[in-house]
matplotlib code that plots the C-alpha trace (Angstrom):
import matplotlib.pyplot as plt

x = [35.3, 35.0, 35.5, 34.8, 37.2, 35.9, 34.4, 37.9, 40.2, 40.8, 38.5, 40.0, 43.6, 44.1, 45.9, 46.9, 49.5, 49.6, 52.7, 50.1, 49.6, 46.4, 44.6, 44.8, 43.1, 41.4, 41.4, 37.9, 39.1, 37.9, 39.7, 39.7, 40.9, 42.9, 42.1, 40.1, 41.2, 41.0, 41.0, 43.5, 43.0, 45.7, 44.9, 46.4, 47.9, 49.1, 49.9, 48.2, 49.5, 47.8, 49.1, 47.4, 49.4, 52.2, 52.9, 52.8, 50.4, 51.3, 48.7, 45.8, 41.9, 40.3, 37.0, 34.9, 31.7, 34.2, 33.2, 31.6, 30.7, 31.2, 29.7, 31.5, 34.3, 34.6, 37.4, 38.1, 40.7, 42.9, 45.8, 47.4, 48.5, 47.4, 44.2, 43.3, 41.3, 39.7, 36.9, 33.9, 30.6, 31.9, 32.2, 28.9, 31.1, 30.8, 27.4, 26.1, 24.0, 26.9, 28.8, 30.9, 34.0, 37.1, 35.2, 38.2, 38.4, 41.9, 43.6, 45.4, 49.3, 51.5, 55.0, 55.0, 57.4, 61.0, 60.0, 58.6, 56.0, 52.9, 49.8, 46.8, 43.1, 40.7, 38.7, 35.5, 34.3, 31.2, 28.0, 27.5, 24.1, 22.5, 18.8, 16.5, 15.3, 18.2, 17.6, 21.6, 23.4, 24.6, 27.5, 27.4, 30.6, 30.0, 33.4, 37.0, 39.2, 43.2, 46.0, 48.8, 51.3, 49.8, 53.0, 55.5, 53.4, 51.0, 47.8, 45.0, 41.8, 38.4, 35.6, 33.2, 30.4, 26.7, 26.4, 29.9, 30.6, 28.0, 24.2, 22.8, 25.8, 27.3, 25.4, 28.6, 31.6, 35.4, 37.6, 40.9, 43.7, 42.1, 39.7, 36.6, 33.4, 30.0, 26.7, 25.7, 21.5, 18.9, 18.3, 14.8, 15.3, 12.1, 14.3, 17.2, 18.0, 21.6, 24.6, 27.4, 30.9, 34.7, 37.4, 40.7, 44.5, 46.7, 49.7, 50.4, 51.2, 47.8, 49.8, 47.9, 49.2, 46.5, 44.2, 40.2, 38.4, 34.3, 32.0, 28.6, 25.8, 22.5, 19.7, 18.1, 14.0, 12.0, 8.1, 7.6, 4.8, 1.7, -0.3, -1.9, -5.1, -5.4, -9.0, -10.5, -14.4, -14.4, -17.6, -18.6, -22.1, -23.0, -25.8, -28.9, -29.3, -25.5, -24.0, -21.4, -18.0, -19.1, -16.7, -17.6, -14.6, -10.7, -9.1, -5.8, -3.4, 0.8, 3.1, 6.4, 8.3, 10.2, 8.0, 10.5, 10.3, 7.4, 7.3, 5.8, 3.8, 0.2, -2.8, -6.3, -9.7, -13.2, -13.5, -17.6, -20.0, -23.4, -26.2, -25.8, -28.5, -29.5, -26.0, -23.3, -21.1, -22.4, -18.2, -14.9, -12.2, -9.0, -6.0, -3.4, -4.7, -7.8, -10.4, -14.0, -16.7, -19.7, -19.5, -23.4, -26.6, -29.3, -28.2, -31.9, -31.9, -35.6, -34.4, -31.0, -29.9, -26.4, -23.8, -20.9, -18.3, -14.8, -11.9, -8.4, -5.1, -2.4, 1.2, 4.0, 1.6, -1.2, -0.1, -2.5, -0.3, 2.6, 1.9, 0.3, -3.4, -5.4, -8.7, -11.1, -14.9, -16.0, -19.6, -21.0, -24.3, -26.7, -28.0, -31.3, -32.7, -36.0, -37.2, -40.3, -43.7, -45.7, -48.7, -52.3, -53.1, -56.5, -58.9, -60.8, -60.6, -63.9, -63.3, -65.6, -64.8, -66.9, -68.4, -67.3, -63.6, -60.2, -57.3, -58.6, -57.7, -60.0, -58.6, -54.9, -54.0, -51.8, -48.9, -46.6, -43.3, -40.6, -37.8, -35.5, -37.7, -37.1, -35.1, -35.9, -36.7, -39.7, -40.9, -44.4, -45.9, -49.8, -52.0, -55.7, -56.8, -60.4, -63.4, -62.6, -62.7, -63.4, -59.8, -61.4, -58.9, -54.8, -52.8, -50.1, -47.6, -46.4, -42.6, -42.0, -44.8, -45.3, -49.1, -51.1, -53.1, -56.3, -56.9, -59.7, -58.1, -61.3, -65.2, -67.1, -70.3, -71.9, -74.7, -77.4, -80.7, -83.7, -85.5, -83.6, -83.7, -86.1, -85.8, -83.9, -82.5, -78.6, -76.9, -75.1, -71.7, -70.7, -67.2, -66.3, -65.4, -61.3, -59.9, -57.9, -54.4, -52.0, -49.0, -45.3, -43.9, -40.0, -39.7, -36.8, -38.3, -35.8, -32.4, -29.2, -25.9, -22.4, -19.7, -16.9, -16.8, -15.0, -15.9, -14.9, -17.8, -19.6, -19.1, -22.2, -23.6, -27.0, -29.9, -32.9, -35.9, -40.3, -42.3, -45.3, -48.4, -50.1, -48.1, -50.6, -50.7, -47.2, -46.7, -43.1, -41.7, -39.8, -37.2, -36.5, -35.4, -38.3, -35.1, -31.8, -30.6, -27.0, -27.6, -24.8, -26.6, -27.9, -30.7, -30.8, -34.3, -34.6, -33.3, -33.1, -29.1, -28.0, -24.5, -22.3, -22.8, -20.3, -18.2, -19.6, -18.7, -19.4, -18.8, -20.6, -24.0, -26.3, -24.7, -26.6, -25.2, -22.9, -26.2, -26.9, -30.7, -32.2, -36.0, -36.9, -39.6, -41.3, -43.6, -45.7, -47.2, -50.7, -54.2, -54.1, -50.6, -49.6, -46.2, -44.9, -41.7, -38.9, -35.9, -32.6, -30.1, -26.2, -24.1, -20.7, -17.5, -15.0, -11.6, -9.0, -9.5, -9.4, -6.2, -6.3, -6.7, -5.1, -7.3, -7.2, -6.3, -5.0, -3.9, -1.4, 1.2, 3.7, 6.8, 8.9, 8.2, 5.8, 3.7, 1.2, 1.4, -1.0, -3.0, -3.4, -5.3, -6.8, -10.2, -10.7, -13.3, -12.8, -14.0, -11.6, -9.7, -8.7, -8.4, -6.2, -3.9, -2.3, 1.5, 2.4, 5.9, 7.5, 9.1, 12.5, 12.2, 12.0, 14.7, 13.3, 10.5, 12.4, 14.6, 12.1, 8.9, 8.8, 5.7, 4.7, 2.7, 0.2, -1.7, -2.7, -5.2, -3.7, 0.0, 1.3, 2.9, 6.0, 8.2, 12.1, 13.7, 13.7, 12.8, 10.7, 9.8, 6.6, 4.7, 2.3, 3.8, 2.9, 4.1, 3.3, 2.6, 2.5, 0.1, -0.9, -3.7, -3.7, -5.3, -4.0, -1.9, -1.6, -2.7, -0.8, -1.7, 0.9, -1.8, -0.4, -1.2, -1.2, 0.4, 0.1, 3.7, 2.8, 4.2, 1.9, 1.3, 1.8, -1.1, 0.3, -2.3, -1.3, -1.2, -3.1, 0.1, 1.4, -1.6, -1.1, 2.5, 1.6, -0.4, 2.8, 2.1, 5.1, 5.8, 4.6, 1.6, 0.9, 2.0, -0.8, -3.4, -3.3, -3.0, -6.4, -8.0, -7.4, -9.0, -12.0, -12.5]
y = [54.7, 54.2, 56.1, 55.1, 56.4, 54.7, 58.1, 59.8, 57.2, 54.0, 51.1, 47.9, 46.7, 49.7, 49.0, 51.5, 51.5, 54.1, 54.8, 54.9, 51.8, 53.2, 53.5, 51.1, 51.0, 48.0, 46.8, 48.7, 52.4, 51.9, 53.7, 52.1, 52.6, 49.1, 49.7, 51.6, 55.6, 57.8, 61.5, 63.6, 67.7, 67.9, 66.9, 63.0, 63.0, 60.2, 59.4, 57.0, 56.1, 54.4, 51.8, 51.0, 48.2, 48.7, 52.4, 54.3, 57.5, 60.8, 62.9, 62.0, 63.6, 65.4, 65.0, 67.8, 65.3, 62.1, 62.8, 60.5, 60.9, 58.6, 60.7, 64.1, 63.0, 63.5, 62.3, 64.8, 64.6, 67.9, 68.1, 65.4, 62.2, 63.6, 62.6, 64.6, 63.2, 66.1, 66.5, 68.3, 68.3, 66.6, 69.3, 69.5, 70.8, 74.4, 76.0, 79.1, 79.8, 81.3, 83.8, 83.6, 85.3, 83.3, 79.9, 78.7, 76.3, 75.1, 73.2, 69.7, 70.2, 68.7, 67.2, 65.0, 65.9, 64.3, 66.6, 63.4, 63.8, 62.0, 61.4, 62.7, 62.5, 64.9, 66.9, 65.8, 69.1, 69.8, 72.0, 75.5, 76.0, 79.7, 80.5, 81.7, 85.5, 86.6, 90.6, 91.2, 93.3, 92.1, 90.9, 88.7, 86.6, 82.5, 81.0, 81.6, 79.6, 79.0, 77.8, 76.8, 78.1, 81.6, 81.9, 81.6, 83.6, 85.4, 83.6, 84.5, 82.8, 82.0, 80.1, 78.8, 76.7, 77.7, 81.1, 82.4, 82.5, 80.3, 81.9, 82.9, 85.2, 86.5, 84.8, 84.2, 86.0, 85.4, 88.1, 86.9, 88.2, 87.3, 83.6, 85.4, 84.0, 86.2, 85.5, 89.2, 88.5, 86.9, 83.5, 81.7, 77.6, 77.5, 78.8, 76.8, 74.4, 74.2, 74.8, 72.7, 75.2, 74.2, 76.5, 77.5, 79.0, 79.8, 82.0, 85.5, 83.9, 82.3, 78.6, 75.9, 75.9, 73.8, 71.2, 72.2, 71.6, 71.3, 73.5, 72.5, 75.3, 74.4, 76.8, 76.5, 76.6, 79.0, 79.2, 81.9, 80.1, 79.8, 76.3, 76.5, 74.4, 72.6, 74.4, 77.3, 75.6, 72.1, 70.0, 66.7, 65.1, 62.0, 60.4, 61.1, 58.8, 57.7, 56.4, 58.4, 57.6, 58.3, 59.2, 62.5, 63.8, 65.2, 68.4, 69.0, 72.0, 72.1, 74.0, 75.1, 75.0, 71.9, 69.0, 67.0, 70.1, 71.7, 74.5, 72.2, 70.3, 71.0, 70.4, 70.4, 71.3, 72.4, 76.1, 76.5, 74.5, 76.0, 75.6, 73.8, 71.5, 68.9, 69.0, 72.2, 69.2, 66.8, 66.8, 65.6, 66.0, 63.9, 66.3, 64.8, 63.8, 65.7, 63.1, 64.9, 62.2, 62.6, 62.1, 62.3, 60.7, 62.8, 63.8, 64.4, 66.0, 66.8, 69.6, 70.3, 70.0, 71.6, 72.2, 75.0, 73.9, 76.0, 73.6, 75.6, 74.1, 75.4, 74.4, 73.9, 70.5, 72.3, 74.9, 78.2, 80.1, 79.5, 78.4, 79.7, 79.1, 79.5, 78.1, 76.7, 75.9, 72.3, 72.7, 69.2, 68.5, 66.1, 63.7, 61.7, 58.4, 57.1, 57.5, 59.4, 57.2, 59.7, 61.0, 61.9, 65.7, 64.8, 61.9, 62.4, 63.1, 63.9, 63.9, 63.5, 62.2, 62.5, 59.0, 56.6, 58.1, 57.0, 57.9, 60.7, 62.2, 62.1, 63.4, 64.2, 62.6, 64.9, 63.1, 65.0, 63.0, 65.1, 63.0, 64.8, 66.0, 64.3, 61.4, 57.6, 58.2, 60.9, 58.8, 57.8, 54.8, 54.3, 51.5, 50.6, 48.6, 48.5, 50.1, 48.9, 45.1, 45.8, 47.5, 50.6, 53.2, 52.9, 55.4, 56.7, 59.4, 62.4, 62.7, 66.2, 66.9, 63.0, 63.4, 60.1, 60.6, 58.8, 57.5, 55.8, 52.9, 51.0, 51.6, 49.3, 50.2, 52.2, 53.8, 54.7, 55.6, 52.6, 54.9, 56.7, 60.0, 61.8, 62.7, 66.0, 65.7, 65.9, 64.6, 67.6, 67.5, 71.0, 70.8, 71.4, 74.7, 75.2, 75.0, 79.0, 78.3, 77.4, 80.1, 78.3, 77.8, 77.8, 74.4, 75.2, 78.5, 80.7, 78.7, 79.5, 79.4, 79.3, 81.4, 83.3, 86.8, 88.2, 85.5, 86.8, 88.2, 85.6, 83.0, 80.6, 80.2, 78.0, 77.2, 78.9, 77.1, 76.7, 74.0, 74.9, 72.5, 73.0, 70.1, 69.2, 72.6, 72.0, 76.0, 77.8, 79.4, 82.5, 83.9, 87.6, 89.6, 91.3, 92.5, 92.8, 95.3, 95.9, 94.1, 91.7, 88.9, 88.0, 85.1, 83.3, 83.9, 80.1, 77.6, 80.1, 79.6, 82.6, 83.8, 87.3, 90.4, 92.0, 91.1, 90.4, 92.2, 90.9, 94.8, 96.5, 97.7, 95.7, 92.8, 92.4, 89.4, 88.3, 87.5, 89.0, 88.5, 88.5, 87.8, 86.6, 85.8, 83.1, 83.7, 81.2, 81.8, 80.9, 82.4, 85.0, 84.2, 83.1, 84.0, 82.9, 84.4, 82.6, 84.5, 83.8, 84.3, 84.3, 83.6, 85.2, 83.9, 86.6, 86.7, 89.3, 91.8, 95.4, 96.9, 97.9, 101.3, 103.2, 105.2, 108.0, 110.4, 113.1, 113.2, 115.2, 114.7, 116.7, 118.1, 116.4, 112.7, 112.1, 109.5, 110.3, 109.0, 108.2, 105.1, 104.1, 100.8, 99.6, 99.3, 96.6, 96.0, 92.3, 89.9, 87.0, 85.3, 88.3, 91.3, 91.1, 90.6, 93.2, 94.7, 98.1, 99.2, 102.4, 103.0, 103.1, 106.1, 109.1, 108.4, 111.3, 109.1, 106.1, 108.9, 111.0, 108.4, 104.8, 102.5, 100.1, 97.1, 96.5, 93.2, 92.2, 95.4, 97.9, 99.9, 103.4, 106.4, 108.1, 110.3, 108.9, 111.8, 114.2, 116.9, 118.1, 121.3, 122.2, 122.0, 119.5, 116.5, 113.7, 110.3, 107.1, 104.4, 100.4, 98.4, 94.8, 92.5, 88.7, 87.6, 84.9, 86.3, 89.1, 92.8, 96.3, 100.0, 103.1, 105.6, 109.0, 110.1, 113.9, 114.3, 118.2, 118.6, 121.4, 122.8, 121.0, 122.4, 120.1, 117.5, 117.1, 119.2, 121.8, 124.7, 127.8, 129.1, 125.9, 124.8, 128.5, 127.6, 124.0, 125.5, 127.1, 130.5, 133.1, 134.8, 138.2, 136.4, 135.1, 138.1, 140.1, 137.0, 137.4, 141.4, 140.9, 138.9, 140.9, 143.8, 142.0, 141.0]
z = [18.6, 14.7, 11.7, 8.1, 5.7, 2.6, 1.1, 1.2, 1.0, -1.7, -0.9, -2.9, -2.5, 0.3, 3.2, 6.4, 8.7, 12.1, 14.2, 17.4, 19.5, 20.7, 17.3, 13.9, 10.9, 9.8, 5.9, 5.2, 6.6, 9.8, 12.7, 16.2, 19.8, 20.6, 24.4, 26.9, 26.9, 28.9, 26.9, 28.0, 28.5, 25.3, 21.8, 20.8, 17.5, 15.1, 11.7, 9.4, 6.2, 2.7, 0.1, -2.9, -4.5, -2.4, -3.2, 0.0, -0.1, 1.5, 0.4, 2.0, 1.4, 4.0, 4.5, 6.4, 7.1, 8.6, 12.2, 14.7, 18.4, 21.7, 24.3, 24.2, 22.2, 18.3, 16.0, 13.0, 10.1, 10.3, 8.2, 5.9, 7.7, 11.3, 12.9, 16.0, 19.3, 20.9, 23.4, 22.7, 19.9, 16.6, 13.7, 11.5, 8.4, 6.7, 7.9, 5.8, 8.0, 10.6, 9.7, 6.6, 7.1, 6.8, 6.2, 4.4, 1.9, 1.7, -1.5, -0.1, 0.2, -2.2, -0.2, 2.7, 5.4, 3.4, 0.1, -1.7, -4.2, -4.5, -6.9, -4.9, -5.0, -5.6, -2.3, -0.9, -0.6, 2.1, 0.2, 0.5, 2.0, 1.2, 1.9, -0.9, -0.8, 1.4, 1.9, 1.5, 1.3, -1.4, -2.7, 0.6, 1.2, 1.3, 1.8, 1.2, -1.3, -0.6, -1.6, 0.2, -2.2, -2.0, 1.2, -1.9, -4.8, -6.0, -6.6, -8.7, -8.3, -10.0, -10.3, -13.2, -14.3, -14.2, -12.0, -12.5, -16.4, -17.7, -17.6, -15.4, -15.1, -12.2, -9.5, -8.0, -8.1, -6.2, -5.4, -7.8, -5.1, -1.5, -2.8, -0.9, -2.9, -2.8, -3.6, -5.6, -5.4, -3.6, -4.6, -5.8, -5.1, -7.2, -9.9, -9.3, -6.6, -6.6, -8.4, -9.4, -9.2, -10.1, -8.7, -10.4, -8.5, -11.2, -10.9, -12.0, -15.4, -15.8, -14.9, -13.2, -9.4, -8.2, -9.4, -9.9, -6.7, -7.0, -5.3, -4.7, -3.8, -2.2, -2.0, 1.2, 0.7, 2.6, 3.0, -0.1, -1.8, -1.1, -2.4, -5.5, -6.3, -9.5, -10.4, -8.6, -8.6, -8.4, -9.7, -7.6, -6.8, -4.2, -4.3, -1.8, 0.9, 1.4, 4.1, 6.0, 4.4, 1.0, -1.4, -3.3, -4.7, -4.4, -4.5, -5.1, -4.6, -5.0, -3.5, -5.5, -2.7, -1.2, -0.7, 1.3, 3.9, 6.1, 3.6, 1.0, 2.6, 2.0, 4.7, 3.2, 5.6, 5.1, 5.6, 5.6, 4.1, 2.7, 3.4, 6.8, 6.4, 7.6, 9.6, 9.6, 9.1, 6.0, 4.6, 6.0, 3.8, 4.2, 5.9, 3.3, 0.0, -0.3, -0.7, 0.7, 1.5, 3.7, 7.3, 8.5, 6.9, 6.1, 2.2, 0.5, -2.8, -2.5, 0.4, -0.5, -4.6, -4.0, -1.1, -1.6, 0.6, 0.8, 1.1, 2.5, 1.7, 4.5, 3.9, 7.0, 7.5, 8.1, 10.6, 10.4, 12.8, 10.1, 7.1, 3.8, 2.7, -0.4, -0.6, -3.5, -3.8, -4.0, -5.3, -4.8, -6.3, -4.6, -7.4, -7.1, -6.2, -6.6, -3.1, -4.0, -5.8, -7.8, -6.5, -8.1, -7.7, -7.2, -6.8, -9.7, -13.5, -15.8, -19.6, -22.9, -26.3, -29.2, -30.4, -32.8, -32.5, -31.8, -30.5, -29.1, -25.8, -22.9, -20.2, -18.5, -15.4, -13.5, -10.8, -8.6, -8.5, -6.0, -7.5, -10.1, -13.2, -16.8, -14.9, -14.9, -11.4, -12.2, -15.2, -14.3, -15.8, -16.3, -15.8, -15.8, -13.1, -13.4, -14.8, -19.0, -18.8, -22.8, -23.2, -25.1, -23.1, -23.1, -20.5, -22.8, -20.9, -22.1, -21.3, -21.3, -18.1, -17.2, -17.5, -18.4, -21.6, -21.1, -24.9, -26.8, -28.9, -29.9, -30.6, -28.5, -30.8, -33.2, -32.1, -34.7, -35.3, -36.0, -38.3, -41.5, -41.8, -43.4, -46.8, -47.3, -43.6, -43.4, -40.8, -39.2, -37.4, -34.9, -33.9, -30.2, -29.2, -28.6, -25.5, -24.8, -25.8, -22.0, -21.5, -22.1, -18.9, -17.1, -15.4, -13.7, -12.6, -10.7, -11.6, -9.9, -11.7, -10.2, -11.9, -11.4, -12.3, -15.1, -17.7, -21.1, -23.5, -25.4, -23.0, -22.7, -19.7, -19.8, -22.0, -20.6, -22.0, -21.8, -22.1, -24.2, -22.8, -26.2, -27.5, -30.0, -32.0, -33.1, -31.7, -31.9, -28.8, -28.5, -26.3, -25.1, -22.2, -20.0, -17.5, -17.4, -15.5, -16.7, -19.8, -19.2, -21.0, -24.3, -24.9, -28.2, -29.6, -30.6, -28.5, -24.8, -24.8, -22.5, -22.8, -21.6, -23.8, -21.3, -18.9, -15.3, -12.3, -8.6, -7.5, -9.4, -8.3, -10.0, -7.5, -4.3, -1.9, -4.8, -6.8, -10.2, -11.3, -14.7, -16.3, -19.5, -21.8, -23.4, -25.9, -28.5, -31.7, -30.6, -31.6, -29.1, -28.1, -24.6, -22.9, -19.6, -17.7, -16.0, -13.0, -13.6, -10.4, -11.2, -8.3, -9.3, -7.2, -6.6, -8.1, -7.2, -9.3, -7.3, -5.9, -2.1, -1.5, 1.6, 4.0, 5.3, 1.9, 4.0, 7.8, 10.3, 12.3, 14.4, 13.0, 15.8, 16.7, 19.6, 20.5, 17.8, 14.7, 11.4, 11.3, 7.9, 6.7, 3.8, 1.6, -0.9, -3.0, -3.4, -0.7, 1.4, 0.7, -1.5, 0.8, 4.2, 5.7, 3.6, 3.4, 3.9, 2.5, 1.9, -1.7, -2.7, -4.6, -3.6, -1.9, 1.1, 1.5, 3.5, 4.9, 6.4, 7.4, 8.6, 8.3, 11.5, 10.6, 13.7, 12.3, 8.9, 8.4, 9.7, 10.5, 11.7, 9.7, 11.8, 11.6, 11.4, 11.6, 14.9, 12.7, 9.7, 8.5, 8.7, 5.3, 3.3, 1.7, -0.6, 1.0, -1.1, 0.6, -1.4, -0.1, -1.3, -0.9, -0.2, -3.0, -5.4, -7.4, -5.2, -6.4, -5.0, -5.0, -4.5, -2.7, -1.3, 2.1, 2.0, 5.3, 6.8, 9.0, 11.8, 14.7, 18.1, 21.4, 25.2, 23.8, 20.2, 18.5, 15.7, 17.3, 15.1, 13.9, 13.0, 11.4, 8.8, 8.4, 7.4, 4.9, 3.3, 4.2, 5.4, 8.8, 7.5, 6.1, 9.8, 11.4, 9.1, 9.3, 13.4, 13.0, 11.4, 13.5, 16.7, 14.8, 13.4, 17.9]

ax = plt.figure().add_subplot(projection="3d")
ax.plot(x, y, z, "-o")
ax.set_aspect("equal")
plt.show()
């Protein structure tokens, strides 16, 4: 059986002496049993006394943590110069979590038994543990503070330091007459963690009896945060083709509360992932540091361009049953490889080309490349193979549509007449009828945006553009709206940037399946002009941004409780992970309102009005109700429940008369309603 005093006690140039043959002290602090005990049913007691330099200590330190166990036997340092051997669990020091009364936190005598004084050491005081968000009542009572001399005189007591009389005030306060300390509010440990108190005895004459002893306060965390990712969308791409194992990217959410606890620690995993193609499973995403990389094959960007994939970070490691989530979208954006060759639309071009000219066009080769448009991977490259062993053609390629511009680049031969012309005969030239101008056209026809709703006005959100395929006629292009049916949006005439005239609303009723579409115009300056159109879908992510709402509005319920009661749950506008579960409370004030009615959550969606009391007067009343969503940060709505109070019959229906009275009506006003009725039958 051992015991380390070196915490409490000197440690150099220390020796120790005890008047027990059963028990020593080695030169280190260390307490030991010189032979094999056997523990008796009474407590064993013996001194042990301290030199430092040869000056004998009486005053020794107790220390509440020096415990240790040897089956069911604990060792713990009572009073000064006695050490007690006692069966039983060793002491785990001052505990906040049991009850507080009387904890007592005495101040270390001052005279050995012959009256001789002696310089003594500071306490080694054990920390105050208090949980965070406590629900009272308040001022709640943490430990008690004593002096010894308080047998002799009056003591006053009190404490200070950051909680008492340094800000925040009065966290802590200490009765002056009895040394009972009280915590006067809930605590937030993601406000502070702990605090760091000194407390004072002085007498009736405001004289030092006692020497300051420290108090140290540690706020115990509880699971009141939920994890917070670092962005709301996040943006990542992989290539097509990869290999499972692929990294694509990393999410990251915190969690304010204590990360060395369960309550901190954050679990990540992939909610849904959309669409599910080729696999309902393309992501994994690491449980602990949010990595996501692919875990099947079968990534092609010619089917699928983007996957929308809901990651949910769940704190107490992960524990859904438990813990706290908040999710995130990872929008993760396929990106393209040169896996496609380009293909001729047909087998065969015709052109003509008038002679004796160059650098004329003679005919567009069209090519279909399903690789991503405008890339290095769509680029098409021409080449003759056969058919001008002369080299009169080049294939040049236009790099807005990646068409192949068969070109004359040399005359082979002039051809002219063998005769002159007759005299007074001209040579004529006709110039070839124009082609009808081509329509400017949206190449990304249809194109779907991600956003989340409630983007301030004037915020860009893409450049719409045409390609004209009259490239030669140097023609302007023009933008405008054909359709806009809340006119949210506002296209620059120019250059087809699109940004927010208002501000967007996934509830409003232009919205169908979170989708808000838009169609504009493209128009050139052509002889007749030629306009093409282009759709523009906006997919707008949900934020919380509509207080619940209580249903029913009005109900009624027996004047004296029964069975029955009022099932009440809530409408939200919003959409998860910002709607349920939801909490229903009961307001302070009125104070009639928590007197007369109590509220019974039965799951996340919905709870129970009741009566408290076992009666209430008949009548209609106005009972507020808060409810709040789980949305991030959380939104709450006070909605009254008109609530009619009646009389019931045997099944716990209002009765006719009741129903009247409810109403507010008198007894002569009943008497005269019935009166009438039995003459009207």
């Amino acid at each position: 059986l051992a015991v380390s005093f070196s915490s409490c006690l000197g440690t150099k140039g220390t020796q120790y002496e005890t008047n027990s043959v059963d028990f020593k002290v080695r030169a280190d602090g260390t307490v030991f049993a010189t032979r094999e005990l056997r523990i008796p049913s009474e407590q064993v007691a013996f001194t042990v006394t301290a030199w430092d330099d040869g000056t004998p200590w009486d005053s020794l330190n107790r220390c509440l943590f020096l415990c240790a166990e040897l089956n069911q036997t604990s060792l713990t340092l009572l009073s000064p110069l006695r050490l007690m051997l006692q069966k039983g669990k060793p002491s785990a020091g001052l505990d906040a979590s049991q009850p507080p009364n009387d904890t007592l936190l005495p101040w270390p005598q001052h005279q050995n038994a012959n009256g001789l004084r002696r310089q003594k050491r500071d306490w080694v005081i054990p920390p105050i543990n208090v949980p965070e968000n406590s629900r009272g009542p308040f001022p709640q009572q943490l430990v008690r503070i004593r002096s010894d001399k308080d047998n002799d005189i009056p003591i006053r007591y009190s404490i200070t330091g950051v909680g008492a009389d340094q800000p925040p005030m009065e966290v802590f306060s200490i009765d002056s007459m009895s040394g009972r300390m009280y915590v006067t509010r809930p605590m937030d440990r993601e406000e502070r963690a702990s605090y760091h108190l000194r407390a004072h005895a002085v007498d009736m004459n405001g004289n030092k009896v006692e020497n300051p002893i420290d108090l140290y306060i540690y706020v115990i965390d509880m699971n009141d945060n939920r994890p917070e990712f670092v962005n709301q969308v996040y943006n990542g791409s992989v290539d097509e083709g990869s290999k499972p194992g692929t990294y694509v990217m990393t999410v990251t959410a915190n969690d304010a509360d204590d990360s060395t606890t369960a309550n901190g620690m954050v679990r990540y995993r992939i909610v849904t992932q959309t669409p599910q193609s080729p696999s309902q499973n393309m992501f994994t995403i690491n449980s602990e540091t949010g990595d996501i990389v692919t875990v099947a094959a079968g990534l092609d960007r010619e089917k699928v361009q983007q996957y929308t994939v809901i990651v949910q970070a769940t704190d107490m490691e992960g524990n859904l049953n438990y813990g706290l989530s908040n999710t995130a979208t990872a929008i993760i954006s396929v990106t393209d490889v040169n896996d496609n060759p380009p293909e001729f639309t047909t087998s065969t071009y015709a052109g003509e080309v008038p002679e004796n000219q160059v650098e004329v066009v003679v005919a567009n080769l069209t090519v279909m490349d399903r690789d991503q448009p405008h890339s290095p991977n769509w680029n098409a490259f021409y080449r003759i193979i056969s058919g001008d062993p002369s080299g009169h053609f080049s294939i040049r390629t236009d790099p807005v549509t990646n068409e192949g511009m068969v070109t004359v680049v040399k005359v082979g031969a002039l051809l002219t007449s063998r005769q002159p012309f007759a005299a007074g005969v001209e040579e004529s030239h006709q110039e070839a009828p124009g082609r009808p101008s081509l329509a400017p056209y949206f190449p990304s026809n249809h194109k779907l945006i991600r956003l989340e709703e409630g983007v301030p006005t004037g915020t860009v959100l893409t450049t719409f553009s045409a390609v004209d395929p009259d490239r030669f006629m140097q023609q302007a292009v023009r933008y405008s709206k054909l359709s806009d049916p809340a006119n949210w949006l506002h296209i620059n005439a120019t250059n087809g940037q699109i940004t927010t005239a208002a501000v967007l609303d996934r509830e409003s009723l232009y919205i169908k399946n979170n989708v808000y579409e838009a169609t504009f115009l493209a128009a050139d300056n052509g002889i007749p002009p030629a306009s093409g159109t282009g759709t523009l879908q906006i997919y707008l992510i949900d934020i919380n941004d509509n207080a619940p709402e209580l249903l029913p509005k009005e109900a009624q319920i027996c004047e004296k409780p029964s069975l029955n009661a009022i099932n009440i749950t809530a409408a939200d506008a919003d959409v998860d992970p910002n709607i349920g579960p939801y909490v229903f409370e009961l307001p302070f004030a009125p104070a009639a309102v928590r007197k007369n009615w109590t509220i019974t959550r039965l799951n996340g969606d919905y709870a129970q009005l009741s009566l408290r009391i076992l009666y209430l007067e008949a009548g209609m009343y106005d009972v507020p109700i808060i409810v709040t969503d789980s949305g991030n940060p959380p939104l709450s709505n006070t909605s009254v429940i008109k609530v009619k109070v009646c009389p019931c019959d045997e099944n716990g229906d209002c009765t006719t008369v009741g129903a009247v009275a409810a109403a507010g009506l008198g007894t002569s006003a009943i008497v005269a309603i019935l009166i009438c009725v039995v003459i009207l039958l």
